[in-house]
N, C-alpha and C positions, 0 to 999 in steps of 0.2 A: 694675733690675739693669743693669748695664754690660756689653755686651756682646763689644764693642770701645775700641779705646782712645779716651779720653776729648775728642780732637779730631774724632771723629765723629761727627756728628749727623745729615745729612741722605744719607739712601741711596737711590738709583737701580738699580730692578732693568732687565734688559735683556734680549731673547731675543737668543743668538747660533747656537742648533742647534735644537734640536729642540720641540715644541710640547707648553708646560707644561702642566700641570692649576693651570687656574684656581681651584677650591678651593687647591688646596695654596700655592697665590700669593695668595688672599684668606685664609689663615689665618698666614701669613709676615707679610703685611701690618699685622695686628691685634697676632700676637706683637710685633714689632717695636716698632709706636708704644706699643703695653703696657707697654715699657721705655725709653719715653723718645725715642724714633727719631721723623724724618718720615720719610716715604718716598712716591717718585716712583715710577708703573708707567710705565715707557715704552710708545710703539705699539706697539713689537715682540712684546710679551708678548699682549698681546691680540689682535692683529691674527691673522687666518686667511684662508691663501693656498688655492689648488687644487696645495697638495702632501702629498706622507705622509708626509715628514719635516723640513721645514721651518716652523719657526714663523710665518715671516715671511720680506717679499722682501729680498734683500738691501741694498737704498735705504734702507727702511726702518730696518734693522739698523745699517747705519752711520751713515744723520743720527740716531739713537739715541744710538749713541755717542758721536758727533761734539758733540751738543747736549750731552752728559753733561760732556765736556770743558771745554764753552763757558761752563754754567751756574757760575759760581765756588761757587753755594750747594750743589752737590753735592761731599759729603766720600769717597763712596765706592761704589762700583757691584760688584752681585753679579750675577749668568748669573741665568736662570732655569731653566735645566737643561742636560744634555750633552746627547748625541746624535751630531747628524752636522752639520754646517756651519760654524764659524766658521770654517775653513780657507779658503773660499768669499771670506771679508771681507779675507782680507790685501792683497788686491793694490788694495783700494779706500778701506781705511782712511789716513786724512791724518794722518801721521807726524809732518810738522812742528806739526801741533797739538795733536800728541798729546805732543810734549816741552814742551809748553808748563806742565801740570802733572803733578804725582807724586801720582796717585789709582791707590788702591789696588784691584783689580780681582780681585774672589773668586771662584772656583769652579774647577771639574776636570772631569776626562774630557774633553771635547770643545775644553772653552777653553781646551786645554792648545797647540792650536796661536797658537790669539794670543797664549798667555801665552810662549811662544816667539820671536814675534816681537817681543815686547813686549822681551824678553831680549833680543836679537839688538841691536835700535836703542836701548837702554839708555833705554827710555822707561817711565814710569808704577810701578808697582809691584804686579807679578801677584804673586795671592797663589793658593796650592790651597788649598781649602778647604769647605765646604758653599754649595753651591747652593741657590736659593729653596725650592726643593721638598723641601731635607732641614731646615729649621728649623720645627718643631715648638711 
């Protein structure tokens, strides 16, 4: 089943806030390629810092993104959950490479401030929508 529209194939999850449940990323994971998807877990999803509400350090979060940009084979990049941090990334995320392509960027609640910024510098294509941890 098709999930998304049909120039999509390869998705890249990412932490930007707050620290997902790996189940709920390894059953996203299975759902997904179930219907046909490959999918990339970035560092950031995995990776565990000495905080209590961050997923990951912020380095990591943007060469994340940054690499997501770079890879041409990724078609489209979801959060892995809200929370609290992406606001943290704007002042370090590379703008100019981020006009480079129109990848569509899903989730909410938290990625609402990059999906902001993302509006602001008419870059990429924020979408709201479910995050790793709401597909089922």
């Amino acid at each position: 089943m098709k999930i998304f529209p049909e120039k999509i194939k390869n998705i890249a999850f990412v932490a930007t806030s707050g620290i997902p449940n790996l189940v709920k990323i390894k059953d996203a994971v299975t759902y997904l390629e179930n219907n046909g998807y490959k999918v990339v877990v970035k560092k950031s999803v995995n990776e565990r810092i000495d905080s209590s509400y961050l997923a990951s350090n912020i380095k990591t979060m943007i060469d994340d993104i940054h690499d997501c940009w770079d890879d041409e084979k990724i078609d489209m990049i979801i959060a892995a959950r809200g929370g609290f941090g992406s606001a943290h990334l704007l002042s370090y995320l590379n703008w100019d490479l981020l006009r480079t392509r129109n990848i569509p960027f899903l989730g909410y609640s938290d990625l609402t401030a990059l999906h902001l910024g993302m509006c602001a510098k008419g870059i990429g294509c924020p979408l709201s929508g479910p995050m790793i941890q709401n597909f089922h």
